[in-house]
TORKOL-4160 file (C-alpha; in steps of 0.2 Angstrom, whole numbers, padded with zeros to 4 digits, m for minus):
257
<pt num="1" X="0000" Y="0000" Z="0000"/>
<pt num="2" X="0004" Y="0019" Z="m0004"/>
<pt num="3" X="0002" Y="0031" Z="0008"/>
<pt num="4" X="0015" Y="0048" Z="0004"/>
<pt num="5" X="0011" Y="0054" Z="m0015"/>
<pt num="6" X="0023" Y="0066" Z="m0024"/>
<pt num="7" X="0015" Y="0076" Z="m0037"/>
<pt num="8" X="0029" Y="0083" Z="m0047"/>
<pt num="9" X="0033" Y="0089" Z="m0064"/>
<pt num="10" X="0047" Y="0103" Z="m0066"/>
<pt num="11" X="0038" Y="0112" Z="m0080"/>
<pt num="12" X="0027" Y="0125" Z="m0072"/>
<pt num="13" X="0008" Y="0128" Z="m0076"/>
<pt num="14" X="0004" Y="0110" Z="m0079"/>
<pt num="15" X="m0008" Y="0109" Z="m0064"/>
<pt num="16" X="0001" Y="0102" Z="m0051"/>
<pt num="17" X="m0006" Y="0113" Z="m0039"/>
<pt num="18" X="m0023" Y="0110" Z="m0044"/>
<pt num="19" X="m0021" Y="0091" Z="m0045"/>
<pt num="20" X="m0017" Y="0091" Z="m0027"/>
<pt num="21" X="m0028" Y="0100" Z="m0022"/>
<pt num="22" X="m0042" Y="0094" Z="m0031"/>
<pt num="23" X="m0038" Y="0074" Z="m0026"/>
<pt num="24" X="m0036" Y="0082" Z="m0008"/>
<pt num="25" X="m0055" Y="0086" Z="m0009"/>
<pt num="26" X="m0063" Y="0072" Z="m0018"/>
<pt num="27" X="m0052" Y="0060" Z="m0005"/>
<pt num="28" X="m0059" Y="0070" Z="0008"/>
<pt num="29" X="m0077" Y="0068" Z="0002"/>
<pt num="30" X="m0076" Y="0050" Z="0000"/>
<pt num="31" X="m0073" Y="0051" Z="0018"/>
<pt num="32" X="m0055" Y="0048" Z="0018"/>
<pt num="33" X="m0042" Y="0058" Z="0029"/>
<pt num="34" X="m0031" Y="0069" Z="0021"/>
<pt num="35" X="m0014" Y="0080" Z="0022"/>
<pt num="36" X="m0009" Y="0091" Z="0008"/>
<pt num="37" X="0008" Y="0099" Z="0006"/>
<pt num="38" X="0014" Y="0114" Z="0001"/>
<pt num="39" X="0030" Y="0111" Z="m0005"/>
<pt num="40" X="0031" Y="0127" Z="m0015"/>
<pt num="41" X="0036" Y="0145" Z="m0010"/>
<pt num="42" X="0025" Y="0153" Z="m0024"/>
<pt num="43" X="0013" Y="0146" Z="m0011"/>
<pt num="44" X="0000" Y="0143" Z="m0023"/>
<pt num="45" X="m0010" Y="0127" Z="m0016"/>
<pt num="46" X="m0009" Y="0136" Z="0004"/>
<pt num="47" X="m0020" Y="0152" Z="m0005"/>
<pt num="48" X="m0032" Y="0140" Z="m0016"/>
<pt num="49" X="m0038" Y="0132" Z="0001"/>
<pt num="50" X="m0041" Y="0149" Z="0007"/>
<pt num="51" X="m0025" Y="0155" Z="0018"/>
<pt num="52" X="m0016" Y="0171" Z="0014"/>
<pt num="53" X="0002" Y="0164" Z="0016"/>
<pt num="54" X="0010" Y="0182" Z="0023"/>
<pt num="55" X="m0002" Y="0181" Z="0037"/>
<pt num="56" X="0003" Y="0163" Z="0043"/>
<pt num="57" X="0014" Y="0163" Z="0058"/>
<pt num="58" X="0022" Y="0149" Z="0055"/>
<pt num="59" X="0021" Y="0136" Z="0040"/>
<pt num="60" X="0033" Y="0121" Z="0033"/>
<pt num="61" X="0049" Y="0131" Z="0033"/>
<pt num="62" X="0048" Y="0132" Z="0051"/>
<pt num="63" X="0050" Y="0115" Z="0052"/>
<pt num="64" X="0062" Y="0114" Z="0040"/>
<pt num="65" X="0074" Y="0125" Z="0048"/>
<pt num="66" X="0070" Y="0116" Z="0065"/>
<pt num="67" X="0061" Y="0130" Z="0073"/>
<pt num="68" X="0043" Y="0119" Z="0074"/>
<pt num="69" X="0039" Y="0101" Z="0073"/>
<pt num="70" X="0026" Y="0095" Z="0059"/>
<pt num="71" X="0011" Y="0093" Z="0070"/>
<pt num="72" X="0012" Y="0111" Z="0075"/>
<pt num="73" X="0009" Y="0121" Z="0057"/>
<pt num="74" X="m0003" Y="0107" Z="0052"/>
<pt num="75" X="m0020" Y="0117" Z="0049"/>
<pt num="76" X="m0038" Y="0112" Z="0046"/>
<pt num="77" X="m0043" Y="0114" Z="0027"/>
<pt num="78" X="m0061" Y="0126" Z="0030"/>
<pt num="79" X="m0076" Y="0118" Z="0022"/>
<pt num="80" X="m0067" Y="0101" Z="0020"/>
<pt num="81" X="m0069" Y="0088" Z="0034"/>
<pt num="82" X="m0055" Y="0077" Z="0034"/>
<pt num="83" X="m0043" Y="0088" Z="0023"/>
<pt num="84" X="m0026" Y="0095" Z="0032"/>
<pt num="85" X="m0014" Y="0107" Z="0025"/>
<pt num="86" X="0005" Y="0110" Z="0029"/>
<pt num="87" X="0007" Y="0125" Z="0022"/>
<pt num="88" X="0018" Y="0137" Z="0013"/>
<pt num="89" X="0025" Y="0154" Z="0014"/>
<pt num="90" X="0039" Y="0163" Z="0003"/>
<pt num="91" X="0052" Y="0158" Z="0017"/>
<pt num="92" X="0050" Y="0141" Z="0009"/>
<pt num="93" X="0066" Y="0149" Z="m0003"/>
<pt num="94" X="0075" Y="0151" Z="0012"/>
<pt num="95" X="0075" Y="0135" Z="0020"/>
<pt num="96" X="0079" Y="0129" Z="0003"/>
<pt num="97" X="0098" Y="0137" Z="0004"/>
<pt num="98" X="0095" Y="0132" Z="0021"/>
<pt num="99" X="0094" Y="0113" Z="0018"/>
<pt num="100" X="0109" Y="0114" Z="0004"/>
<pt num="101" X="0121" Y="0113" Z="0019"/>
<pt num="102" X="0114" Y="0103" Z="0030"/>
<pt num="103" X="0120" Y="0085" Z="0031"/>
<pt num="104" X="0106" Y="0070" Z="0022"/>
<pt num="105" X="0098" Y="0086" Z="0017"/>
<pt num="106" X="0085" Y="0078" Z="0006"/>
<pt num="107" X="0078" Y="0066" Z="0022"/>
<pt num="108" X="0070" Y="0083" Z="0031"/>
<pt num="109" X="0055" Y="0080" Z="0024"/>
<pt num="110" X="0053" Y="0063" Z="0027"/>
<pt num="111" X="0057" Y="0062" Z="0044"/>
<pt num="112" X="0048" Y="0078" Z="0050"/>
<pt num="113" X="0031" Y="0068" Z="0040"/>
<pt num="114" X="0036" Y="0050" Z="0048"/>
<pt num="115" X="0027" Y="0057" Z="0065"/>
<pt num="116" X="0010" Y="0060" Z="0059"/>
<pt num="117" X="0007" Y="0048" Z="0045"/>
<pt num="118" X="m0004" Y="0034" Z="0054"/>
<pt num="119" X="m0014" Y="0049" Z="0056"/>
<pt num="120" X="m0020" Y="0051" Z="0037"/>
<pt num="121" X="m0026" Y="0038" Z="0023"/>
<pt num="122" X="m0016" Y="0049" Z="0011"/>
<pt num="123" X="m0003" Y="0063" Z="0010"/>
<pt num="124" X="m0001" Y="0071" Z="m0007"/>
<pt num="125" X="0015" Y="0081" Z="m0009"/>
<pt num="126" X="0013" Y="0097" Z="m0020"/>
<pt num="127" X="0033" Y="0099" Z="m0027"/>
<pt num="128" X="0039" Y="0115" Z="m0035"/>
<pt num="129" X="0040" Y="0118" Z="m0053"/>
<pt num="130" X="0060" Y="0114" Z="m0052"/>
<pt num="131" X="0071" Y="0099" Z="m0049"/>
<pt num="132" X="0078" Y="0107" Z="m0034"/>
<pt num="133" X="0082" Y="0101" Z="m0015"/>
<pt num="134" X="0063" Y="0104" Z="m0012"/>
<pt num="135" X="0057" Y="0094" Z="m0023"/>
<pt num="136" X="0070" Y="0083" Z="m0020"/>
<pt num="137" X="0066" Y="0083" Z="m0004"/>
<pt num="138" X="0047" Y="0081" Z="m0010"/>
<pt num="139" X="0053" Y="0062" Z="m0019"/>
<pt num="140" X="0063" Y="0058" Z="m0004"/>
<pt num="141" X="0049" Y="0056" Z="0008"/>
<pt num="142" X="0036" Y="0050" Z="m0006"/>
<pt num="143" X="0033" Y="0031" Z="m0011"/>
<pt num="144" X="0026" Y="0035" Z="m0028"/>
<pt num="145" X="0025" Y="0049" Z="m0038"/>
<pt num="146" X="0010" Y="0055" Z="m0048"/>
<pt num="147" X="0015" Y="0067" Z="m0065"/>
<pt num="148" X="0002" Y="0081" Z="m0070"/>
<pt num="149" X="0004" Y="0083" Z="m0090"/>
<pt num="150" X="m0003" Y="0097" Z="m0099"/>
<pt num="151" X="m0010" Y="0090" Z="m0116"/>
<pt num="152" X="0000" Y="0104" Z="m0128"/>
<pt num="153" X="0014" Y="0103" Z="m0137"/>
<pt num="154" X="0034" Y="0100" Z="m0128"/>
<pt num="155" X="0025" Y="0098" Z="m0115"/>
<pt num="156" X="0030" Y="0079" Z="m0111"/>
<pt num="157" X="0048" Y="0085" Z="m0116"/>
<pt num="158" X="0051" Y="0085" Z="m0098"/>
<pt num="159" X="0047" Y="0070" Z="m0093"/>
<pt num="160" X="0060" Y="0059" Z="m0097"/>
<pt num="161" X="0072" Y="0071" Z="m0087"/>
<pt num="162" X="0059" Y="0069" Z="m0072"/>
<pt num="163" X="0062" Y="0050" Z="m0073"/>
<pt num="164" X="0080" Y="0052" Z="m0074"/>
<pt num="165" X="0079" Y="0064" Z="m0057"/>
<pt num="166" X="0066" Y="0049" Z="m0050"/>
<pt num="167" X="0078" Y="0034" Z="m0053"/>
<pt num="168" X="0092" Y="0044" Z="m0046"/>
<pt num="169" X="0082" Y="0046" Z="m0030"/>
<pt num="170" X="0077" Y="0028" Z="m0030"/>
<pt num="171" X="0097" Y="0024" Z="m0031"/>
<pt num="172" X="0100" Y="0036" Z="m0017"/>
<pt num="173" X="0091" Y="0041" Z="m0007"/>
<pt num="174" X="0074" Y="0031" Z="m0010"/>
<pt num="175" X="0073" Y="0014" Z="m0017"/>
<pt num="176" X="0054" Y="0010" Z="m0015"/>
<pt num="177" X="0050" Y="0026" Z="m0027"/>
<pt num="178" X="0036" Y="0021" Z="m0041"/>
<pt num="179" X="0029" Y="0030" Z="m0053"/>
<pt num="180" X="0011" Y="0028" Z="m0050"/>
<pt num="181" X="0005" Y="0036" Z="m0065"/>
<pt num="182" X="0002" Y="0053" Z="m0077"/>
<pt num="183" X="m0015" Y="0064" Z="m0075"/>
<pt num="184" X="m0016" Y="0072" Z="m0095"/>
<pt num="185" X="m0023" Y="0091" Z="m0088"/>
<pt num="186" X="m0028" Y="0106" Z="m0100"/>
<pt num="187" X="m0036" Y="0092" Z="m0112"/>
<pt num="188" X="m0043" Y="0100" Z="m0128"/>
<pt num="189" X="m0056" Y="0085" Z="m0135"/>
<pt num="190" X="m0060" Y="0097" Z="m0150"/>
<pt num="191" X="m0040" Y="0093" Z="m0156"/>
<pt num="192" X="m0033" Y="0077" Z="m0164"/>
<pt num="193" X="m0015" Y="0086" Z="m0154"/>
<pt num="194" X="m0022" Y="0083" Z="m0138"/>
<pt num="195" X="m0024" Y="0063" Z="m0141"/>
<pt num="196" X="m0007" Y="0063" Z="m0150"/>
<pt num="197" X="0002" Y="0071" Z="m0134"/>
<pt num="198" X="m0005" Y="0057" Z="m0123"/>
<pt num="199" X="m0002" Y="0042" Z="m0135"/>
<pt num="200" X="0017" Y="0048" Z="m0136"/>
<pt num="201" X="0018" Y="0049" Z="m0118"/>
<pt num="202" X="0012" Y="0031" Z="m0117"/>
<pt num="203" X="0021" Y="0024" Z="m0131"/>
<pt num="204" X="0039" Y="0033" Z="m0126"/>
<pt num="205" X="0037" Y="0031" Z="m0107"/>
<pt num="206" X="0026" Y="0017" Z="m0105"/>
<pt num="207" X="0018" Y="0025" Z="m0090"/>
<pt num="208" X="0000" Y="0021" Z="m0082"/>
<pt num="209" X="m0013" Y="0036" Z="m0086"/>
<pt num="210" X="m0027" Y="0041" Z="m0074"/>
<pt num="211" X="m0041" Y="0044" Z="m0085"/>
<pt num="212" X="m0052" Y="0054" Z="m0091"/>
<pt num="213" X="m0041" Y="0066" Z="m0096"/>
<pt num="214" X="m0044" Y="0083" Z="m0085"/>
<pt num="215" X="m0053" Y="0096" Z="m0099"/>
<pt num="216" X="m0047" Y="0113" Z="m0098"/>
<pt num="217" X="m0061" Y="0124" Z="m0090"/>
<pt num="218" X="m0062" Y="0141" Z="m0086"/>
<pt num="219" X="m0070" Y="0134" Z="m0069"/>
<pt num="220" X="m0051" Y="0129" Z="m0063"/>
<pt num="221" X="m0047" Y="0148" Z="m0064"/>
<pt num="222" X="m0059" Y="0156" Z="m0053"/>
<pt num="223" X="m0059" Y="0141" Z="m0041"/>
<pt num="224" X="m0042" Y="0148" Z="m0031"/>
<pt num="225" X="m0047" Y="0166" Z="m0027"/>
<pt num="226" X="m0063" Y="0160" Z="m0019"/>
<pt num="227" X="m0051" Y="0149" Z="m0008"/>
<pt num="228" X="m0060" Y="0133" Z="m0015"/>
<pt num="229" X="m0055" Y="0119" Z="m0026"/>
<pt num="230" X="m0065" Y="0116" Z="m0043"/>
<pt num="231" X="m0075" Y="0100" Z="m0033"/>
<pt num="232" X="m0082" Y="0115" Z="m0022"/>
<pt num="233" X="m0085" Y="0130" Z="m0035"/>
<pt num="234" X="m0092" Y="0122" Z="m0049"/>
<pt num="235" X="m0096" Y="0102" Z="m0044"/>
<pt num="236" X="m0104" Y="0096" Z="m0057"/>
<pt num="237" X="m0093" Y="0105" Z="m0070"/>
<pt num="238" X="m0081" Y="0091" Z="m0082"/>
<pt num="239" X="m0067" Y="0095" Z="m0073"/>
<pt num="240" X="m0073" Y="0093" Z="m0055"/>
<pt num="241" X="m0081" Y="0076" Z="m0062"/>
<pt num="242" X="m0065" Y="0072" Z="m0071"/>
<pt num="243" X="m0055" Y="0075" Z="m0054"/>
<pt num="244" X="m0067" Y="0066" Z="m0043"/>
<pt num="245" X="m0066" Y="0050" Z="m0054"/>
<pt num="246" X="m0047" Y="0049" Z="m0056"/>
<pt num="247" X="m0047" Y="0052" Z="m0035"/>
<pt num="248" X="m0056" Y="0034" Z="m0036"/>
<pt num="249" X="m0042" Y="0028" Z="m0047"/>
<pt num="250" X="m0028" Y="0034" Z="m0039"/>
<pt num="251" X="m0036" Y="0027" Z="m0021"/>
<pt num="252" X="m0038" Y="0009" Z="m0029"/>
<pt num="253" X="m0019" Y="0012" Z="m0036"/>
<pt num="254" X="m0011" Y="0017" Z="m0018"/>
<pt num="255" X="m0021" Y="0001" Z="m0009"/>
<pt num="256" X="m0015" Y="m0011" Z="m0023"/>
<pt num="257" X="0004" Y="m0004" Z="m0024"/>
């Protein structure tokens, strides 16, 4: 069984924020206990789920730079029972030059989340848009790794160096890290590109895909200012729908890993 998911990709603007928070609320409405976290200082998934990241008082860097265990910056997802947030701030940059000198710098993570797993069915990791000692971080304390892929052009470019950055961690640092599989995101039906980005991906990579693919939608953009995820604002919109059925997928896929 998979418990800790990383949900990484080191090209920006492919939905990983979304995705994580979007899982996060349809595992949560299933009834399922859930910790997001913000591994970003952009900050991005703390403001969707309604925090304004310059008035936290304290957040993961914190606990980064040993000033706060986990348990204390853990807060309470509002309108969501069962979803948790660690969340982010800009100081995040910080405790990354922080972590460069610290001796088995890419284990922080891991061992500041070992306390509080048996507390949660699932923890979904939101990384940075970099392959950097955050998100290395990020893969370190993971046991599977799920890959957001924006259905456009050069986007699956990328992918093969994630998987390079993936099987270094599993020779270093990790060695039960799995891919669990690729959400296709910003999916266009109307164009034959679309399908011919996801068939490459599954021909070159040979990676699982979590389907349907998640439709681009207008919806996905005025979710985070409301501090809601698209599951909340718009729940019967294609994309809350396509979310909420890849959530299934991806539950049966971390209790069969």
């Amino acid at each position: 069984m998979v418990k800790v998911i990383a949900v990484a990709n080191q090209k920006g603007g492919v939905a990983k924020t979304t995705t994580v928070q979007s899982l996060g609320v349809a595992l949560a409405q299933q009834g399922h206990r859930v910790l997001v976290v913000d591994l970003d200082p952009q900050a991005c998934l703390t403001f969707s789920l309604g925090f304004d990241p310059d008035e936290l008082d304290s957040s993961l860097h914190d606990v980064l730079v040993r000033r706060a265990r986990l348990v204390e910056v853990i807060r309470a997802v509002p309108g969501v029972a069962g979803l948790y947030l660690v969340p982010a701030t800009i100081d995040l940059a910080g405790a990354e030059v922080h972590l460069l000198s610290r001796t088995g710098r890419e284990h922080v993570l891991a061992r500041a989340l070992e306390p509080v797993l048996d507390r949660y069915d699932a923890v979904l990791i939101d990384c940075p848009p970099s392959l950097g000692v955050l998100t290395i971080n990020g893969l370190t304390a993971a046991e599977a790794v799920i890959v957001p892929l924006q259905c456009e052009a050069l986007s699956h470019r990328g992918v093969g160096q994630l998987l390079e950055t993936i099987e270094d961690v599993r020779q270093f640092a990790n060695e039960k890290l799995r891919v669990l599989g690729v959400i296709p995101t910003m999916f266009d039906s109307r164009t034959t590109h679309s399908r011919k980005v996801l068939s490459e991906v599954e021909e070159r990579y040979g990676l699982p895909m979590f389907l349907p693919p998640v439709p681009k939608s207008v919806r996905f953009a005025e979710a985070p200012g409301l501090g809601q995820s698209v599951l909340q604002h718009a729940p019967l919109s294609p994309g809350a729908i396509a979310y909420r059925s890849i959530s299934t997928c991806v539950y049966d896929a971390m209790q069969s890993a």
